[in-house]
C-alpha positions in Angstrom: 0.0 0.0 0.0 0.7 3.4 -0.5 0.5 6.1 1.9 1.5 9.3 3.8 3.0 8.8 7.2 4.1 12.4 7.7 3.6 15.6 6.1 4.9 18.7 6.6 3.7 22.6 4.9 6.5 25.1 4.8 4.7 28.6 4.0 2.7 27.0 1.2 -0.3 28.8 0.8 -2.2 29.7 3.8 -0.4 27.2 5.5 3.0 28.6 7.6 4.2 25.7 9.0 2.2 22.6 9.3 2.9 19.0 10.6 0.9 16.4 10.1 1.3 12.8 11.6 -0.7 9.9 10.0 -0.9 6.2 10.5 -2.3 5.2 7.0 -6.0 5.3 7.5 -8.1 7.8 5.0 -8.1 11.4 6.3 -11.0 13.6 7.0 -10.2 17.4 6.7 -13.5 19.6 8.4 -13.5 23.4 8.9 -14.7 26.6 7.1 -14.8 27.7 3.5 -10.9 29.1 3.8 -9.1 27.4 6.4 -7.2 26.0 4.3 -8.4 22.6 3.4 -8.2 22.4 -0.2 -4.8 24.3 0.4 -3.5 21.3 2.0 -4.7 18.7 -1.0 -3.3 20.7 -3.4 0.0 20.1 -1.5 -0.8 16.5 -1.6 -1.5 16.6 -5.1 2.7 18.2 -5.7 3.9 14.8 -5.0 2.9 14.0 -8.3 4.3 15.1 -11.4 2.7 18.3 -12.6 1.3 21.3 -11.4 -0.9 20.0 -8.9 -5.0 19.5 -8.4 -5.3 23.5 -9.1 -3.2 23.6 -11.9 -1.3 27.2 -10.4 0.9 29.0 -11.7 4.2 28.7 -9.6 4.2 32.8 -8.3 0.5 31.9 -6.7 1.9 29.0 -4.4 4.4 31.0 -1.5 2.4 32.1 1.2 1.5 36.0 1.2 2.7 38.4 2.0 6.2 36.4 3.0 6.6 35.0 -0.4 9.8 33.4 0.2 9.5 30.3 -1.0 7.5 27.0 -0.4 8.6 23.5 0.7 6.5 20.4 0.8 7.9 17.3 3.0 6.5 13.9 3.0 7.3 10.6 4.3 5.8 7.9 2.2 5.4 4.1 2.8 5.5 2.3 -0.3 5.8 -1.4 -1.6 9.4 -0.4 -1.8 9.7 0.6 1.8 10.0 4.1 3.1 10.6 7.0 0.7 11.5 10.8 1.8 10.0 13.0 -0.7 10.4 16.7 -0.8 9.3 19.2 -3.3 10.2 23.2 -3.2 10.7 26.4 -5.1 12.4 29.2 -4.6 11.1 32.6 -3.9 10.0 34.5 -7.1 7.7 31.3 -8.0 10.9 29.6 -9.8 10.2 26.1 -11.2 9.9 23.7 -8.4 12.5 21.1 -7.5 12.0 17.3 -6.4 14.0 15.3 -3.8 14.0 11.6 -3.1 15.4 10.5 -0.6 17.7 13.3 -0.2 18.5 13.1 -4.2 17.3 15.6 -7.1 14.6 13.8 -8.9 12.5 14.5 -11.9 8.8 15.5 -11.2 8.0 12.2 -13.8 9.6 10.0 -11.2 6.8 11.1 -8.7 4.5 9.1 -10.9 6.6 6.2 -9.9 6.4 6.4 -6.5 2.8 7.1 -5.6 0.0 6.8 -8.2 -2.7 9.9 -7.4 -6.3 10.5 -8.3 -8.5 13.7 -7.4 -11.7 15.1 -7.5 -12.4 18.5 -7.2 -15.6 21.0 -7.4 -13.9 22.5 -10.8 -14.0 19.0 -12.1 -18.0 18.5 -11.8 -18.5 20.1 -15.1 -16.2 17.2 -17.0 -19.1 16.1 -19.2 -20.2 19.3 -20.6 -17.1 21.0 -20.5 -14.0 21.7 -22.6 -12.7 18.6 -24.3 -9.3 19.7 -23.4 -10.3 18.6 -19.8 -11.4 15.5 -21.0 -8.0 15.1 -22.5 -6.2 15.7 -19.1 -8.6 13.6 -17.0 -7.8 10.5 -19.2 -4.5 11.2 -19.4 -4.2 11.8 -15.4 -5.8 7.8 -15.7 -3.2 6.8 -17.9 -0.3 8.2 -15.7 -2.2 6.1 -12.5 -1.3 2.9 -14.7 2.4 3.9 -16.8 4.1 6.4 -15.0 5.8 6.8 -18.4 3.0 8.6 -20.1 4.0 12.2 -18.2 7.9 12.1 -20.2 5.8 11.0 -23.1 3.1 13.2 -23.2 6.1 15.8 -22.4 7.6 15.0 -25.6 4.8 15.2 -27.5 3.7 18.5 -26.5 6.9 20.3 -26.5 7.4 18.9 -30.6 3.7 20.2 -30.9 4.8 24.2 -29.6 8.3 23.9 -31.6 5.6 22.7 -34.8 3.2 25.4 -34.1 6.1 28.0 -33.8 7.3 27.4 -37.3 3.7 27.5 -38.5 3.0 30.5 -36.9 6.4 32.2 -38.6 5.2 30.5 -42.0 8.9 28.8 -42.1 8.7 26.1 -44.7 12.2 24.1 -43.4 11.4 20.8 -44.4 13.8 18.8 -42.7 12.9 20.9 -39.2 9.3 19.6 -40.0 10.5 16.3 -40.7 12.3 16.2 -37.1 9.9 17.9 -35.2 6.6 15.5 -36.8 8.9 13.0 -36.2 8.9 13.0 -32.7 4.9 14.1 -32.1 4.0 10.9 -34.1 6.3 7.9 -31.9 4.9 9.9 -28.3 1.4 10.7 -30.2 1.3 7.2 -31.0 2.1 5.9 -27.6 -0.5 8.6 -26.1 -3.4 7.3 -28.1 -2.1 3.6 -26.9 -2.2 4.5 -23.0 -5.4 5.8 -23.6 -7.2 3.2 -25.4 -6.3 0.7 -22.7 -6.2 3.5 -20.3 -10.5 3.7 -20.9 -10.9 0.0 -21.3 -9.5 -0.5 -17.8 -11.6 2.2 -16.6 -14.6 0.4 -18.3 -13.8 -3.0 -16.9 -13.4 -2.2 -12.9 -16.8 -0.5 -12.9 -19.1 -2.9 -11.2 -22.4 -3.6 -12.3 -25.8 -2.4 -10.2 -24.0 -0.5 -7.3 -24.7 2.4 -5.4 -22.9 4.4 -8.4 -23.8 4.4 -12.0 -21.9 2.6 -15.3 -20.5 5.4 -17.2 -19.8 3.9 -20.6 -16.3 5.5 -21.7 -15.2 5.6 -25.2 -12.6 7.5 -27.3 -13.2 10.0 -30.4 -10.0 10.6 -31.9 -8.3 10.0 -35.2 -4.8 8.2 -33.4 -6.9 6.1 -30.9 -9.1 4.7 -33.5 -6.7 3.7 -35.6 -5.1 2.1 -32.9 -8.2 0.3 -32.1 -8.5 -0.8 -35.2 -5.6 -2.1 -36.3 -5.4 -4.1 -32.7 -8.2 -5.4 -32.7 -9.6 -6.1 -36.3 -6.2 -6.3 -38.5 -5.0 -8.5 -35.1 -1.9 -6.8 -34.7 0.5 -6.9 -31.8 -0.2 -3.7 -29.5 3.4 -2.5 -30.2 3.0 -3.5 -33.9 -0.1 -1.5 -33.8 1.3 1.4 -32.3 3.9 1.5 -34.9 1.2 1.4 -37.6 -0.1 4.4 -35.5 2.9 6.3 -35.4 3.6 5.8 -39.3 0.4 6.8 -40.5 0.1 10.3 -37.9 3.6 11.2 -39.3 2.1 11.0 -43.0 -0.7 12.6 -41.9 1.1 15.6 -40.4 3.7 15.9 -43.7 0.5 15.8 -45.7 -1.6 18.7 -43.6 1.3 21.1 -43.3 -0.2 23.5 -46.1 -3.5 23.1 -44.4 -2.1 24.2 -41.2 0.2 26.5 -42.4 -3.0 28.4 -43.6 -4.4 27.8 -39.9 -1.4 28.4 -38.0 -1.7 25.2 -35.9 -1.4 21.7 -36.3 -4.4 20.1 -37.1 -3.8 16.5 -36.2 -3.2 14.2 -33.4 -4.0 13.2 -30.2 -3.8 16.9 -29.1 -7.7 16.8 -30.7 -9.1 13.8 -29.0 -12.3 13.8 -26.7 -13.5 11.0 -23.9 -17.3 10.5 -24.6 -19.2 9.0 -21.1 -23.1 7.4 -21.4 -25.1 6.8 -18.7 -25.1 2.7 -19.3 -28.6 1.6 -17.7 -30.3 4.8 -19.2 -28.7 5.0 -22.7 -28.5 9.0 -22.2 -25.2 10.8 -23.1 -23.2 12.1 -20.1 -23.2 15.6 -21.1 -27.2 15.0 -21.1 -27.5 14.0 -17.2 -28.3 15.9 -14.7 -26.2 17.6 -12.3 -26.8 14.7 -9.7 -26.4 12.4 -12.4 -23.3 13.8 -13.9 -21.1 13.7 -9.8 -22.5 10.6 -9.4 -20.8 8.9 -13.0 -17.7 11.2 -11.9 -17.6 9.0 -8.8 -18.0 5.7 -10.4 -15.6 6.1 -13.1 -12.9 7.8 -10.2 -13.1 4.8 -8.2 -13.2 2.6 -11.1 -9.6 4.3 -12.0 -8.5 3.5 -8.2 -9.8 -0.1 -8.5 -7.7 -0.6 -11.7 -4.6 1.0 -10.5 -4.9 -1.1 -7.5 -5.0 -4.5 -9.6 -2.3 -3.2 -11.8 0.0 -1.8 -9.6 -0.6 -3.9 -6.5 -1.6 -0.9 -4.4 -4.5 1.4 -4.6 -3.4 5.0 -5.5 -3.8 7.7 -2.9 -7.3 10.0 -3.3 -7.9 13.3 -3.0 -11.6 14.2 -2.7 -12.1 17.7 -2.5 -15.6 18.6 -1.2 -17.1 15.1 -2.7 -18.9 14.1 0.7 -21.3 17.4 1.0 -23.0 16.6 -2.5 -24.2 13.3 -1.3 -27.0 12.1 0.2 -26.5 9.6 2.8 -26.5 6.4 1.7 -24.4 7.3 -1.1 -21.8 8.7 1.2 -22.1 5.6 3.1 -21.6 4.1 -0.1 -18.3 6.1 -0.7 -16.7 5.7 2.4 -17.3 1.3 2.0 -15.6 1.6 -1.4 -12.7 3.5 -0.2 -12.7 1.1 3.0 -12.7 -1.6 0.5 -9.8 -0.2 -1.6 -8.0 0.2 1.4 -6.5 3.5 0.2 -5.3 6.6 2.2 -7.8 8.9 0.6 -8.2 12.7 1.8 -11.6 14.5 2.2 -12.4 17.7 2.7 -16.0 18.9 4.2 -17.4 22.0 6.3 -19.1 20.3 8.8 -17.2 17.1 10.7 -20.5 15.5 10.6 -20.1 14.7 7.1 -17.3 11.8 8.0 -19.7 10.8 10.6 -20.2 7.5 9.1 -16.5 6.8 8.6 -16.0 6.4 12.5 -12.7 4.7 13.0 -11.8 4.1 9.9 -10.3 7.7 9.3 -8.3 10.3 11.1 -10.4 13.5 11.5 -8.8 16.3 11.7 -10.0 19.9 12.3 -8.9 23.5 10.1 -9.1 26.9 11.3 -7.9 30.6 9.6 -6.4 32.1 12.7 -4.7 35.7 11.5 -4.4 34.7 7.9 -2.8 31.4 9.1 -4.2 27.8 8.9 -3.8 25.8 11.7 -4.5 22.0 11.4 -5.4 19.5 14.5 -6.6 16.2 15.1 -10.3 16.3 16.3 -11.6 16.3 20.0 
């Protein structure tokens, strides 16, 4: 299993210095709208590779009006054995910097080290939203299962801006183009790969007729059907059909460069996929649901992701749950707090009223948040 032992918040936020000691069990977080809850997620969320639950920029992450500089500690037990993680910038919101176990890191070897999944209130409007979210929340999936697919989808996007650049100056340097495509079609390839088994995984570990609904996932995208296709009815090899992939985006992107020379952007790749959801027993689309309906398929397919991360990576990923509790009724929450029991992974939750967690008894560490002076102060419950 996976899980945080100790944490510690160096002037992160609204946090100045705060220590946390855990013993593995899911934590509850109660207090008031800006004590500094979701504050301390988003920390969580740093020890992954990225820019965290909030996606911030790096100059809105020191605590104010100090700004000098934040520090994240964490003590992680892992199927490895301990691990000391730490991750910091500098003052000036410089890039942040990873340590493990006392050694510079990169932020993709995170991924290795402790898979993540959140859920936050800026997520609820995944089905009707932009698909670039889409995008990201399948590709946060695929990370949970190849730690790989950050350097990759790295790759891809920094060949993508270099592409775009050239377009946008209406250079017409073949052999850069040649390099550049290249690259974007071996990591686009690979992308459209992680995802295709990516949402087949997340398909499979949804269970049917409980307490949350079958979201039925599929992919729209020129690179993962292809992929699909060549897998599955020219019975290719998965790496044989990747590399069919792969040959066939880099034609395609040779082919279109007058096109989107004319548009100033590339106009192929997985960069333009989408993640379609249907509500299974009622045959209705997702973005088509209700409100209620929509959470509750966010749910299912989140701890579907958890489920398959734990039967793949033989531990269940840790869980941040930002605010998922409060839009419950009951019995769902009930509901909740058995699957996560039954996952048996550290997840973090965040609620205004302690009463929320009620159900969870001793199966969690509760743990209070006040704003005292413009400072967060966090403490195990009464």
């Amino acid at each position: 299993m996976t899980r945080i032992l100790e944490l510690e918040l160096s002037h992160f936020r609204s946090h100045k210095r705060t220590r946390l000691s855990l013993d593995g069990r899911p934590v509850a977080l109660a207090g008031p709208n800006g004590a500094g809850k979701t504050n301390l997620l988003e920390a969580v969320s740093l020890l992954s590779p990225g820019r965290g639950l909030r996606r911030a920029a790096p100059e809105d992450l020191p605590r104010r009006p100090e700004s000098i500089g934040w520090k994240i500690s964490a003590l992680l037990d892992t199927p490895e054995g301990p691990r000391q993680v730490e991750t910091f910038a500098p003052a000036g919101g410089g890039a942040r910097s990873v340590r493990i176990d006392g050694k510079a890191a990169p932020q993709t070897q995170l991924g290795a080290l402790a898979p993540m999944l959140w859920l936050t209130p800026s997520m609820d409007g995944l089905w009707t939203g932009a698909a670039s979210e889409r995008r990201r929340f399948v590709d946060r999936a695929a990370l949970g299962f190849d730690p790989a697919h950050a350097e990759r989808s790295l790759t891809y996007e920094k060949a993508m801006r270099e592409r775009n650049r050239l377009l946008r100056d209406q250079l017409r340097d073949a052999a850069w183009f040649d390099a550049l495509e290249s690259r974007m079609a071996l990591s686009g390839a690979a992308i459209a790969r992680a995802r295709v088994e990516t949402v087949a995984r997340l398909n499979g570990a949804q269970p049917e007729g409980g307490p949350f609904p079958t979201a039925a996932l599929a992919l729209e995208g020129a690179c993962e059907r292809r992929f699909t296709a060549l897998r599955d009815a020219d019975g290719l090899a998965p790496d044989e059909a990747e590399r069919e992939t792969a040959a066939a985006l880099r034609t395609a992107l040779a082919r279109g460069r007058a096109r989107d020379l004319a548009a100033g952007r590339t106009l192929d790749g997985p960069h333009r996929s989408d993640l379609t959801a249907v509500f299974a027993a009622k045959g209705v689309e997702a973005r088509l649901c209700s409100t209620g309906e929509q959470k509750a398929l966010l749910i299912s397919v989140t701890l579907a992701n958890a489920r398959a991360v734990a039967r793949q990576r033989a531990t269940p990923p840790l869980l941040l749950l930002d605010e998922v509790a409060a839009h419950l009724d009951e019995g769902r929450r009930a509901a909740l707090f058995d699957a996560l029991t039954e996952l048996g992974a550290q997840a973090w939750m965040t609620g205004a009223d302690r009463a929320l967690f009620a159900g969870l008894g001793a199966r969690a560490q509760l743990f209070e948040t006040v704003e005292r002076d413009g400072v967060a102060t966090v403490s195990p419950a009464a």
